[in-house]
C-alpha positions as CSV (number, residue, x, y, z in Angstrom):
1,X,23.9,-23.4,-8.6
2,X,23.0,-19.6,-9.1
3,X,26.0,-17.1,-10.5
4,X,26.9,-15.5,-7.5
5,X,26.4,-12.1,-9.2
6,X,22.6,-13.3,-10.1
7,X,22.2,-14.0,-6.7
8,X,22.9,-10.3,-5.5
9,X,20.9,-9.1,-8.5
10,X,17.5,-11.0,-7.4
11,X,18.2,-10.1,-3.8
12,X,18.2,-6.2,-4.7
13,X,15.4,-7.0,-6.8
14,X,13.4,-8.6,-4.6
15,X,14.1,-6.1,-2.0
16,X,12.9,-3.1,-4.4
17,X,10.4,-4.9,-5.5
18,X,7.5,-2.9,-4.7
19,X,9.2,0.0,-6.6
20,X,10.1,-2.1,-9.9
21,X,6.3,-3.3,-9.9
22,X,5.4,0.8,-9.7
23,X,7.8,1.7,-12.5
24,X,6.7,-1.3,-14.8
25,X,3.1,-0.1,-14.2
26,X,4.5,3.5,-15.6
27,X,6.5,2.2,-18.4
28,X,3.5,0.0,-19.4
29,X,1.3,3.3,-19.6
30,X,3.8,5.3,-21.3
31,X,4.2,2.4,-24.2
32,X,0.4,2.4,-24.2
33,X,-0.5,5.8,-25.0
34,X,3.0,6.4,-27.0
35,X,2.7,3.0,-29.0
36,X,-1.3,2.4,-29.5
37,X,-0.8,0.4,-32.5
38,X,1.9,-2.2,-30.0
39,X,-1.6,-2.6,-28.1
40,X,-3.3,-6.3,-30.3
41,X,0.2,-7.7,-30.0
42,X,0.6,-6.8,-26.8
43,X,-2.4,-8.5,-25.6
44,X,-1.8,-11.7,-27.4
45,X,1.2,-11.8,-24.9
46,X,-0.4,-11.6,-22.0
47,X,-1.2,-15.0,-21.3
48,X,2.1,-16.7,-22.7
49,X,3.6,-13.7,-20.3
50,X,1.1,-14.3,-17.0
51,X,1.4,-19.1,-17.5
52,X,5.3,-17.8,-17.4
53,X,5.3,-16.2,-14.0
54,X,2.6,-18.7,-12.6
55,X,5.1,-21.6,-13.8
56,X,7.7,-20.3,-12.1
57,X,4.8,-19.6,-8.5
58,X,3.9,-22.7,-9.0
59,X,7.8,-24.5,-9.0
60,X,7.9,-22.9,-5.6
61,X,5.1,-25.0,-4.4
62,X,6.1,-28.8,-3.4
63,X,3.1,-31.3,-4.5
64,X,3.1,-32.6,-1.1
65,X,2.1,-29.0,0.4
66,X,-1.2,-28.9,-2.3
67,X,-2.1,-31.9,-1.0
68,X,-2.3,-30.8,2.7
69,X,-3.7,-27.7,1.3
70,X,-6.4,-29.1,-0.1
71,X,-7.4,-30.7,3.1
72,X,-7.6,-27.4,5.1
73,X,-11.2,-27.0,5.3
74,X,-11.3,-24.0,7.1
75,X,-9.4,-21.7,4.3
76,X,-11.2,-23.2,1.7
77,X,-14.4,-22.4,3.0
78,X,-13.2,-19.0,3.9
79,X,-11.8,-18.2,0.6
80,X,-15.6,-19.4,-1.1
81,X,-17.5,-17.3,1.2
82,X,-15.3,-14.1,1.1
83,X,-15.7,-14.5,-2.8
84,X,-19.4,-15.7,-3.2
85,X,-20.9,-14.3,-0.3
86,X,-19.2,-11.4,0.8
87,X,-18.1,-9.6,-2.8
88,X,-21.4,-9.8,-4.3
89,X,-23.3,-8.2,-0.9
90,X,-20.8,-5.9,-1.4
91,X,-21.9,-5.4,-5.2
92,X,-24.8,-5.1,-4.4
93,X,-24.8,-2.4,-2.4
94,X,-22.6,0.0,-4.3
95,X,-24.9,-1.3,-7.4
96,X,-27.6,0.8,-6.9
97,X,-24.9,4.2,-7.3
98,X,-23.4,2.4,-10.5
99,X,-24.0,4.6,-13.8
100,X,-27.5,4.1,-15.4
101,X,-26.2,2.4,-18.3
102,X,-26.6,-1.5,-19.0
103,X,-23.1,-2.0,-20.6
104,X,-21.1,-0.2,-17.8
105,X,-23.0,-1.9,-15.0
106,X,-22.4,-5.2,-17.0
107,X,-18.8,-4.5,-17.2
108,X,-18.5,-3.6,-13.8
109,X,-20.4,-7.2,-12.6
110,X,-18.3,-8.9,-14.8
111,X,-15.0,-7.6,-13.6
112,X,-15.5,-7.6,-10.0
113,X,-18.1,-11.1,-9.4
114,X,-15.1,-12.9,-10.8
115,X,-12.3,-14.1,-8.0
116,X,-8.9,-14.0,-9.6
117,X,-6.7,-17.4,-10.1
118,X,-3.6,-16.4,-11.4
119,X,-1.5,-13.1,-10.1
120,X,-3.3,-13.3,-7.0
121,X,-1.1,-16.2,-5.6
122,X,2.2,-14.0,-6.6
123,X,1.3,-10.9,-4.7
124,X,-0.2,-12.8,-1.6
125,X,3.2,-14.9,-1.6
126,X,4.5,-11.1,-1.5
127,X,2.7,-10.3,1.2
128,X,3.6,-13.4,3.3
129,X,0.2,-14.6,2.5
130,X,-0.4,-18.8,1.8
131,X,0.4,-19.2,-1.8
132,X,-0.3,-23.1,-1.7
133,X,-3.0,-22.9,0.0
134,X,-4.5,-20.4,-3.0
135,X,-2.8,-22.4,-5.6
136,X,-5.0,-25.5,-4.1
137,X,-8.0,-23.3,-4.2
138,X,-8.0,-21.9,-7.9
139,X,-9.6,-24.8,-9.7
140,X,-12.4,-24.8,-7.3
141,X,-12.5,-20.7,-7.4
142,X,-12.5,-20.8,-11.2
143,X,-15.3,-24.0,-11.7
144,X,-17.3,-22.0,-8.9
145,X,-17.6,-18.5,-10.7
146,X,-18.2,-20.7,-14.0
147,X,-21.2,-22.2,-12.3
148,X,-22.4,-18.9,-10.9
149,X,-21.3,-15.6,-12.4
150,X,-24.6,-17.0,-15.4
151,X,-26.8,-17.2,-11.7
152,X,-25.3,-13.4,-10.3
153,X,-26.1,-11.7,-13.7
154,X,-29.4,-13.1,-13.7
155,X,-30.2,-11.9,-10.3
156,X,-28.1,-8.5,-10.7
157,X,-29.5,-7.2,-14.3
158,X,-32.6,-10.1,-15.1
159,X,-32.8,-13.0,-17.7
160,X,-32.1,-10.9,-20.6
161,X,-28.5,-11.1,-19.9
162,X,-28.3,-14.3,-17.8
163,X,-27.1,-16.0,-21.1
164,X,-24.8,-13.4,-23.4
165,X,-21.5,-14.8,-21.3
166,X,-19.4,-17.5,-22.5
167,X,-17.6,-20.4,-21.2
168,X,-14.8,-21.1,-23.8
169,X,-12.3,-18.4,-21.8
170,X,-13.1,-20.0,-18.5
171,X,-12.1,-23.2,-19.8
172,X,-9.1,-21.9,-21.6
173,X,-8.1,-19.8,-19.1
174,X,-8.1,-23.4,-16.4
175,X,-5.8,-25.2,-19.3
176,X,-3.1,-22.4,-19.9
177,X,-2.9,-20.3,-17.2
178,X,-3.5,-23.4,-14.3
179,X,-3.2,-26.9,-15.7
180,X,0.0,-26.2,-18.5
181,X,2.1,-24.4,-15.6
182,X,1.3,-26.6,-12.8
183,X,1.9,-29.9,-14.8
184,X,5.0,-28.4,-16.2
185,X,6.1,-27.4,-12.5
186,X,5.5,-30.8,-10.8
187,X,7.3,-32.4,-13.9
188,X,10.3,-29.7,-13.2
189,X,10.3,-30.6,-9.2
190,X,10.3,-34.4,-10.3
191,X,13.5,-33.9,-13.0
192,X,15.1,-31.5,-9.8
193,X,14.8,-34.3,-7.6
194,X,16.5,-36.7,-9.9
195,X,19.3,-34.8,-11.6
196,X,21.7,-32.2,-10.6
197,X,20.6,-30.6,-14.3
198,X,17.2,-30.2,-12.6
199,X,18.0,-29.1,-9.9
200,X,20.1,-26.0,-11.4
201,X,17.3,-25.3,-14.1
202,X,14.9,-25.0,-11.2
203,X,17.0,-22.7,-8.9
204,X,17.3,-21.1,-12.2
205,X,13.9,-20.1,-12.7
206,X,13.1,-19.5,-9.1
207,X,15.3,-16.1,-9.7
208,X,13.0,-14.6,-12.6
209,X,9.8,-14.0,-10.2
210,X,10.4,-10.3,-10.0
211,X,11.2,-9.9,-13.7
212,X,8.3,-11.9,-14.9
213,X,5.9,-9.8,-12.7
214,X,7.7,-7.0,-13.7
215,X,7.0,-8.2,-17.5
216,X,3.3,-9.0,-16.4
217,X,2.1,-5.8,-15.3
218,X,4.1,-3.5,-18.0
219,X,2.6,-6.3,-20.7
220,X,-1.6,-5.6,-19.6
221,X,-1.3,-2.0,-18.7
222,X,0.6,-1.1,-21.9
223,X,-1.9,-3.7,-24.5
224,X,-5.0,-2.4,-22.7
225,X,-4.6,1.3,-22.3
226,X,-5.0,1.9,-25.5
227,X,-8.3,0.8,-25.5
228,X,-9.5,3.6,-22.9
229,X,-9.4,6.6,-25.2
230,X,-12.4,6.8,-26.8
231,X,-14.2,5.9,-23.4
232,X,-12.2,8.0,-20.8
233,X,-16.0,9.4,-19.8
234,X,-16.9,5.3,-18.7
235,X,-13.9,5.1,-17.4
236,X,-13.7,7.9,-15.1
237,X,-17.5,6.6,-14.1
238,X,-16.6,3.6,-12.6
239,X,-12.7,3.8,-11.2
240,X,-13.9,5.6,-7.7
241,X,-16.2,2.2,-7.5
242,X,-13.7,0.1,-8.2
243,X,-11.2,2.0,-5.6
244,X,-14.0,1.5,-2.8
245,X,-14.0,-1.9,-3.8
246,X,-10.8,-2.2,-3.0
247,X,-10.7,-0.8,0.5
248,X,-14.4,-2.4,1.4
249,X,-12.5,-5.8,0.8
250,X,-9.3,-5.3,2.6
251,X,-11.3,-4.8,5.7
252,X,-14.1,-7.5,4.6
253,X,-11.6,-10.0,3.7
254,X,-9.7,-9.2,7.7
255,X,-13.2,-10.4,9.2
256,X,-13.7,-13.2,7.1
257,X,-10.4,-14.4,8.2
258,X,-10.9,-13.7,12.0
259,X,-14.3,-15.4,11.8
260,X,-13.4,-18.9,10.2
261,X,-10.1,-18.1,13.0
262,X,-7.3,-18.2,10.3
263,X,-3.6,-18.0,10.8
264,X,-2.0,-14.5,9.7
265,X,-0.3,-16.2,6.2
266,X,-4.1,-17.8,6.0
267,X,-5.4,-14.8,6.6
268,X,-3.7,-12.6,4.3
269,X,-4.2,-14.9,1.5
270,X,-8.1,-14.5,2.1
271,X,-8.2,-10.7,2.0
272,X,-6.2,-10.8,-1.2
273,X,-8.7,-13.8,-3.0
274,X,-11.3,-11.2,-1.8
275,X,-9.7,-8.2,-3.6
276,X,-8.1,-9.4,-6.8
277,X,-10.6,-10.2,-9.9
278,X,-10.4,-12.4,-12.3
279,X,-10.7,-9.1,-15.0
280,X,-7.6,-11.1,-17.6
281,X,-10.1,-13.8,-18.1
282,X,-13.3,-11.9,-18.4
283,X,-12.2,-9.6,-20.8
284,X,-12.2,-12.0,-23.8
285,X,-15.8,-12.6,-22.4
286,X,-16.6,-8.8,-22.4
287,X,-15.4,-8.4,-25.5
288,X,-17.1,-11.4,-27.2
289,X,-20.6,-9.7,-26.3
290,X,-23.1,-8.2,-29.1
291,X,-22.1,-4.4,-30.2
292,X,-24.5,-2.9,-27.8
293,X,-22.0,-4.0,-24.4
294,X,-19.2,-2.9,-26.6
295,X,-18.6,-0.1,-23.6
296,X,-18.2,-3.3,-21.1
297,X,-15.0,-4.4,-22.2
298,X,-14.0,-0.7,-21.7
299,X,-15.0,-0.8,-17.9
300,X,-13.4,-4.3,-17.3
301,X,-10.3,-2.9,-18.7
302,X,-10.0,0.3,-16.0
303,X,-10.5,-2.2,-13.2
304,X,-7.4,-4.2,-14.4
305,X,-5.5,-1.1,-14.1
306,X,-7.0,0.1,-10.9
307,X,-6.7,-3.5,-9.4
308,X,-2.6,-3.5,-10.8
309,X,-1.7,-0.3,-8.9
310,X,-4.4,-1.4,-5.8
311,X,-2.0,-4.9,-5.2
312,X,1.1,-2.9,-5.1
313,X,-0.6,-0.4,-1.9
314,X,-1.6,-4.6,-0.6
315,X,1.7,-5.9,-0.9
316,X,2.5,-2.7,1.7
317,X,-0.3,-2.6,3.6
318,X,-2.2,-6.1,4.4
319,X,0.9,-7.5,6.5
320,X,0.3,-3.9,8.6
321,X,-3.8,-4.8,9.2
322,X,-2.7,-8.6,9.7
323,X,0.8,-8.4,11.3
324,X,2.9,-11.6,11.9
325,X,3.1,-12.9,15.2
C-alpha cells in the first residue's frame, strides 16, 4: 500500500500537473543558460531519465490490453497514415518557405519526418488519449521511419543526402527506451501478481509519473539549450515552422481520426502520434553528420523545445477539439 500522505501528494500533483510540467520547462531553461557547462552531463541523462518514466507508462499497461491493441486495425492504420502520409504532405508544403540553407532544411526534415515513440504515450495518456494502443504501435512507428526517413530525404533534398543518416540510434533507441522498460514492466506486473512485495513496489512506482515527467522535461531543455547560443539566428528561422507544424497537425490528426471513424481516446491518441517527433532520437543522428550539417543538430534541438511547451497547450486543448462523450 501507498503512505496515505503520498497518496494526497500525487493527487495534488497530478491535479497541477499541467503547471509543474510549465515550471520544469522554466527551471530547465534557467539551469541551461545559468549552468552551460551542466549541459554534456545533462544529456547523457536523458535517456536513463526518459526509459525511467516510460517504465513506469508502461507498468500501467496490462500485457493482455497490448495484445488486443495490436489487433485494432483501424488505429494502427490511422496512426501510419497520419505519420507517413499526412506529416510529410504537410512538409512538403511549408518546405518550399524553409530557409535556403541545406543544413537547416536537413535539420528541420529530420526532426519533424520522425514520429515520436516515447513521451508521446505519457502526454496522450494525459489527455485521455489510448496509451496501449500507442505503446502497441511504437515498434512498428520506429521500424517504419527506419525504413523510410533514408527514402523522404532522398525525395526531399536528392541522393546526395539519402545516405549521411545512421541507424545505430534507431536501434538503440528501440532497446533502451522500448524493449528494457517494457520487459522490465511485464516482469514487474508478473512479480505484482504473485507477491504482496510486488504488488506494493508497483503501486509504488505508479505514483512517480508526474515527477519523472517533471524530471524529463527540466533534464532535455536544460542539456540542450545550451547548445542554441551560437545559432539563435537558425533558431529563430525555423521555430514559427515548427509552431505551424504544430497547429496544422492538431487539426490534421482530428480528420484522420474521424475518417478511419475512431473513438475519442483513439482519436486523441492519433492527433498526438501526428504532432510529437521523434527529435530525442534524431539528435545523436544530427549530430553524427559531417561538419558542414553541424547547424542541423542546432535546428533539431529548437523543435524539442518548441514540441515540450507545444504538448503542455495539447494536454489542454485536444480533449476540447475531441471531447468525451
Amino acid at each position: 500500500m501507498v503512505p496515505r500522505g503520498t497518496q494526497e501528494l500525487v493527487a495534488v500533483l497530478e491535479r497541477h500537473q499541467v503547471a509543474v510540467y510549465v515550471g520544469a520547462i522554466a527551471a530547465g531553461a534557467v539551469v541551461g543558460w545559468t549552468l552551460p557547462a551542466a549541459g554534456p552531463g545533462l544529456a547523457h541523462a536523458i535517456n536513463p531519465v526518459l526509459a525511467a518514466l516510460l517504465y513506469v507508462t508502461f507498468l500501467q499497461v496490462p500485457v493482455a490490453d497490448l495484445v488486443r491493441s495490436l489487433r485494432a486495425g483501424r488505429f494502427l492504420t490511422a496512426t501510419l497514415v497520419v505519420n507517413f502520409v499526412v506529416v510529410p504532405l504537410v512538409v512538403a508544403a511549408m518546405f518550399a518557405f524553409l530557409p535556403d540553407d541545406r543544413a537547416v532544411r536537413l535539420g528541420v526534415l529530420l526532426a519533424l519526418l520522425t514520429p515520436c515513440v516515447d513521451y508521446v504515450i505519457v502526454f496522450s495518456g494525459l489527455a485521455g488519449g489510448s496509451r496501449q494502443r500507442l505503446l502497441a504501435a511504437t515498434p512498428v512507428l520506429l521500424l517504419a521511419q527506419l525504413l523510410l526517413l533514408p527514402l523522404f530525404l532522398y525525395l526531399f533534398m536528392g541522393p546526395e543526402l539519402a545516405g549521411v543518416v545512421e541507424t545505430g540510434p534507431f536501434v538503440e533507441a528501440f532497446v533502451v527506451l522500448i524493449a528494457v522498460p517494457l520487459a522490465l514492466a511485464w516482469l514487474t506486473q508478473a512479480w505484482a501478481a504473485r507477491r504482496a512485495a510486488g504488488r506494493r513496489f508497483a503501486g509504488a512506482a505508479g505514483t512517480a509519473m508526474v515527477p519523472l515527467m517533471a524530471a524529463t522535461l527540466l533534464t532535455v531543455v536544460a542539456s540542450q539549450v545550451p547548445k542554441l547560443g551560437e545559432s539563435l539566428a537558425d533558431v529563430a528561422r525555423v521555430v514559427p515552422f515548427y509552431v505551424a507544424f504544430l497547429v496544422v497537425m492538431a487539426f490534421a490528426g482530428l480528420a484522420v481520426a474521424r475518417l478511419f471513424r475512431l473513438d475519442v481516446p483513439d482519436a486523441r491518441a492519433v492527433v498526438f502520434s501526428g504532432a510529437t517527433r521523434n527529435s530525442l532520437v534524431v539528435l545523436p543522428l544530427a549530430l553524427a553528420l559531417p561538419d558542414r550539417f553541424a547547424v542541423a543538430a542546432v535546428v533539431v534541438v529548437a523543435q524539442t523545445l518548441v514540441e515540450v511547451v507545444g504538448m503542455v497547450v495539447y494536454v489542454r486543448t485536444v480533449p476540447r477539439l475531441l471531447p468525451g462523450r
